[in-house]
C-alpha positions in Angstrom: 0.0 0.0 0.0 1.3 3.3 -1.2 1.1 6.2 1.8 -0.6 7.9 -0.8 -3.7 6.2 -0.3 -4.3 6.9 3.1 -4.6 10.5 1.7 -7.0 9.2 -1.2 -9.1 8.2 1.8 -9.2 10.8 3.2 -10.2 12.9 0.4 -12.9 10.9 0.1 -14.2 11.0 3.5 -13.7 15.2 3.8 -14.7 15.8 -0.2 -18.2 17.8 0.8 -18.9 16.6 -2.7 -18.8 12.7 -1.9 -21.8 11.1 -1.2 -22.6 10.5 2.3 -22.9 6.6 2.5 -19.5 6.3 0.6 -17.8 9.1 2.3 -18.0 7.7 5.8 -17.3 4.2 4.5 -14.2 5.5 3.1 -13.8 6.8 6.8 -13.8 3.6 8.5 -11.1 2.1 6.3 -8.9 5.5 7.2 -9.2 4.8 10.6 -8.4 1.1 10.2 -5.1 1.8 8.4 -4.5 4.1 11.2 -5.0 1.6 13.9 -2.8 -0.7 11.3 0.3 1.5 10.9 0.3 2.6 15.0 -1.6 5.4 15.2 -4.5 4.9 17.5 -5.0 8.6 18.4 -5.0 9.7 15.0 -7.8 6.9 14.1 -9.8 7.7 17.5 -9.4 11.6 16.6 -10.9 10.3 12.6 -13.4 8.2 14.2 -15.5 11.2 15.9 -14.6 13.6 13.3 -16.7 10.6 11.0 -19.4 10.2 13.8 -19.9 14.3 14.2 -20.1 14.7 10.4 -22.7 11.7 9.6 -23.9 10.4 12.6 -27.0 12.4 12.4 -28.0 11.9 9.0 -26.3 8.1 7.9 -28.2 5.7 10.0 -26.2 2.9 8.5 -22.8 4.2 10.5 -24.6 4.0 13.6 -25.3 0.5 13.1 -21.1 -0.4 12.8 -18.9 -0.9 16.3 -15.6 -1.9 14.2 -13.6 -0.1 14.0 -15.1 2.5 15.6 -15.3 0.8 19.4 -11.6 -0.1 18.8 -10.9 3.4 17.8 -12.2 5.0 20.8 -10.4 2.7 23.5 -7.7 2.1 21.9 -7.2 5.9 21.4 -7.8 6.7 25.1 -5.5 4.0 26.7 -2.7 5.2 24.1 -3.6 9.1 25.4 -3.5 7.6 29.2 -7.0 8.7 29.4 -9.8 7.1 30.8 -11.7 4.7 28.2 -15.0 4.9 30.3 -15.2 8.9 29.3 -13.9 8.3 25.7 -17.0 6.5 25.2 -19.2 8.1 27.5 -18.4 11.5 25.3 -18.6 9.4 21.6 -22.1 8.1 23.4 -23.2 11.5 24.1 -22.5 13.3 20.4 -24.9 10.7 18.4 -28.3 9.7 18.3 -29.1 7.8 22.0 -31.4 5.6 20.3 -28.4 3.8 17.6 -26.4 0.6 18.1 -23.7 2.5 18.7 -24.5 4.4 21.4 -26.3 1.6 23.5 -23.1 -0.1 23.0 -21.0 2.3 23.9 -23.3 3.3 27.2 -23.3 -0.6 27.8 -19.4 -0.3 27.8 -18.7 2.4 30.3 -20.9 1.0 33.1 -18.1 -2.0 33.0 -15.0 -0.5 32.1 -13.7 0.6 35.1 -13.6 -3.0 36.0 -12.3 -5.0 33.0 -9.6 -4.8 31.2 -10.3 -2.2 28.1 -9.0 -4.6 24.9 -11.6 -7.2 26.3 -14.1 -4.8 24.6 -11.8 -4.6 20.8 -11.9 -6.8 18.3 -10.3 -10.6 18.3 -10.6 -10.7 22.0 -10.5 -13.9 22.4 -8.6 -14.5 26.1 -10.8 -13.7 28.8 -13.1 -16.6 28.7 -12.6 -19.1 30.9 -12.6 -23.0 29.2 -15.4 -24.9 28.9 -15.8 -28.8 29.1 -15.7 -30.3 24.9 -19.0 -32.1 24.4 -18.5 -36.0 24.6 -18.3 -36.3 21.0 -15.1 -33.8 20.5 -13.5 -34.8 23.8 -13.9 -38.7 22.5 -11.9 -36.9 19.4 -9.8 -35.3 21.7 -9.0 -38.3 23.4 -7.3 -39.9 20.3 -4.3 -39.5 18.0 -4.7 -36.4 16.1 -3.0 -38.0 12.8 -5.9 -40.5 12.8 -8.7 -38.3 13.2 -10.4 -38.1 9.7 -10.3 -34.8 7.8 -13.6 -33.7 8.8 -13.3 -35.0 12.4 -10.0 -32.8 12.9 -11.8 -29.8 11.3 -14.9 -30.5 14.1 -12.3 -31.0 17.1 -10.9 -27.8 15.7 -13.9 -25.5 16.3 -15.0 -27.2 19.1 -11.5 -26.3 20.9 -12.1 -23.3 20.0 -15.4 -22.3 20.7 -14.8 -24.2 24.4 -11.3 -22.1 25.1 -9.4 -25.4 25.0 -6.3 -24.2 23.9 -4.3 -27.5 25.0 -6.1 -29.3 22.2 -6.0 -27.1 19.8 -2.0 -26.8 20.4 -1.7 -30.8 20.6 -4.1 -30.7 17.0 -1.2 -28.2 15.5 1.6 -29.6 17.3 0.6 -33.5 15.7 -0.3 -32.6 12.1 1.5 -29.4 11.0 -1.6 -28.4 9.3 -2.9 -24.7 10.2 -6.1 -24.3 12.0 -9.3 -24.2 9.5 -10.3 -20.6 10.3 -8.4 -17.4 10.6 -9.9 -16.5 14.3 -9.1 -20.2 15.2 -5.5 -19.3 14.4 -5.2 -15.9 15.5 -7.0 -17.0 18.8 -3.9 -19.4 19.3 -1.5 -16.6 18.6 -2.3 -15.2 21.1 -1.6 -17.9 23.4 1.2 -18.5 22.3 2.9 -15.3 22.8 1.1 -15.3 26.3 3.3 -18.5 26.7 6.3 -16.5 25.2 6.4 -18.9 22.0 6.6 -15.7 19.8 7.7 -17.3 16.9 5.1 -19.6 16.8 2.5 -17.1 17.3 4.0 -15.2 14.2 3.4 -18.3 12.0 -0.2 -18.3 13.2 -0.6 -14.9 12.5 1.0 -15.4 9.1 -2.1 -18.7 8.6 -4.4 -16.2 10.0 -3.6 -13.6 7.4 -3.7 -15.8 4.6 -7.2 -17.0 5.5 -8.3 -14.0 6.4 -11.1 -11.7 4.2 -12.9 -8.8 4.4 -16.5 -9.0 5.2 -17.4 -5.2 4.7 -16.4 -2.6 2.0 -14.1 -0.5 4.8 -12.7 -4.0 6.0 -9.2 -3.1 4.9 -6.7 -4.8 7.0 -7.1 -7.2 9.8 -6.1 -4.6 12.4 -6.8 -6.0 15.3 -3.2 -8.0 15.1 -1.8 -4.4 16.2 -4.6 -3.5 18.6 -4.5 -6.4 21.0 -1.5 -6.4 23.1 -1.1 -10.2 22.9 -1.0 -10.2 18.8 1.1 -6.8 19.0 3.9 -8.8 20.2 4.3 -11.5 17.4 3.9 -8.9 14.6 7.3 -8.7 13.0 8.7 -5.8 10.6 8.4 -8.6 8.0 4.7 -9.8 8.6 3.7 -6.1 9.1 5.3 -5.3 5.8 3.8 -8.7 3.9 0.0 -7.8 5.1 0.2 -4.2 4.1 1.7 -5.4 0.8 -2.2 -6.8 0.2 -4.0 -3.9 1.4 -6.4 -3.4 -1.2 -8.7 -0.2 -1.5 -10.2 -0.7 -4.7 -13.8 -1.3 -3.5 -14.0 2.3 -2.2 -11.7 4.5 -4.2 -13.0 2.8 -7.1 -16.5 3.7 -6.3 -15.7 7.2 -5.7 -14.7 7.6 -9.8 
């Protein structure tokens, strides 16, 4: 990705000519790159220059928490403010009866308690385990190289959606294959570096990022591997460098001709 389209961007976001619904969009995607390259106050700062400008009048924004939630937090811990009145204020500036806003108002009542990246995307760590239902802990139970294709891919989700990380580490560990999904593989990143296996959590990273796609037009970058302090720490130079290499802004820039 050229710097120069960070600037495209944001032409098209502040162009009074653009059309609303296209202009915010274009928004979002600016304040993902931010978050991408390090720059969380700059991306909070364009996330409620976004909100004040079409907050009002684009109903669809208000419907969107990423990256807008991860903005606002990650903004305020980076400013050593408190996140509670980051989005206490955000809250306050848009219309009280949108998603956003009830989410946000939701947030600061338990903020003070928790730790602020629980509320950001990928946070996948602060869930205790859960027992595997019989079925996947009789798969668990056996040799993962004899576990049929679509018994390993079952074992797989169930480890995941149950916060068993041992088996999903044994299932990588025994077949060298990468996990099926890119949250199932950026979930174990992140135990792995909490276990101070960075190298390893790079590599998932690296599975994650090549399984990983964009499910909305401003979906730009999968951000949240520089937001979440457990992924921060496995991002090399090199894989930061590879996944900006792919950064695509066609969708919007494209629409904007």
């Amino acid at each position: 990705m050229a710097d120069t389209d960070l600037d495209r961007l944001l032409t098209v976001t502040r162009d009074q000519g653009t059309d609303p619904d296209l202009a915010w969009k274009a928004g979002l995607a600016a304040v993902e790159l931010l978050l991408w390259h390090d720059e969380p106050v700059e991306a909070g700062n364009l996330a409620e220059e976004v909100l004040g400008r079409f907050a009002a009048t684009c109903r669809g924004l208000v419907t969107e928490l990423s990256p807008l939630v991860d903005a606002i937090v990650v903004a305020s811990v980076r400013d050593q403010q408190d996140p509670a009145n980051g989005v206490t204020r955000i809250a306050d500036m848009i219309p009280a009866d949108s998603v956003l806003a009830r989410h946000l108002q939701w947030m600061a009542e338990r903020l003070p308690d928790r730790d602020p990246f629980e509320f950001c995307a990928n946070a996948q760590w602060h869930r205790p385990p859960r027992p595997l239902r019989p079925r996947e802990a009789a798969f668990a139970d056996r040799d993962p190289t004899t576990l049929e294709p679509a018994e390993r891919d079952r074992l797989w989700k169930a480890a995941h959606h149950s916060g068993q990380f041992p088996v999903a580490r044994r299932l990588w560990d025994a077949t060298g294959e990468a996990p099926p999904r890119a949250e199932i593989a950026t979930w174990m990143a992140g135990h792995m570096a909490h276990d101070e296996e960075l190298a390893a959590a790079t590599l998932l990273l690296q599975q994650a990022a090549d399984m990983w796609r964009p499910s909305l037009t401003w979906d730009v970058v999968p951000y949240e591997f520089m937001i979440q302090p457990l992924l921060r720490a496995a991002v090399t130079d090199e894989l930061h460098a590879a996944i900006t290499a792919r950064v695509d802004l066609s969708p919007i820039l494209e629409a904007d001709q």
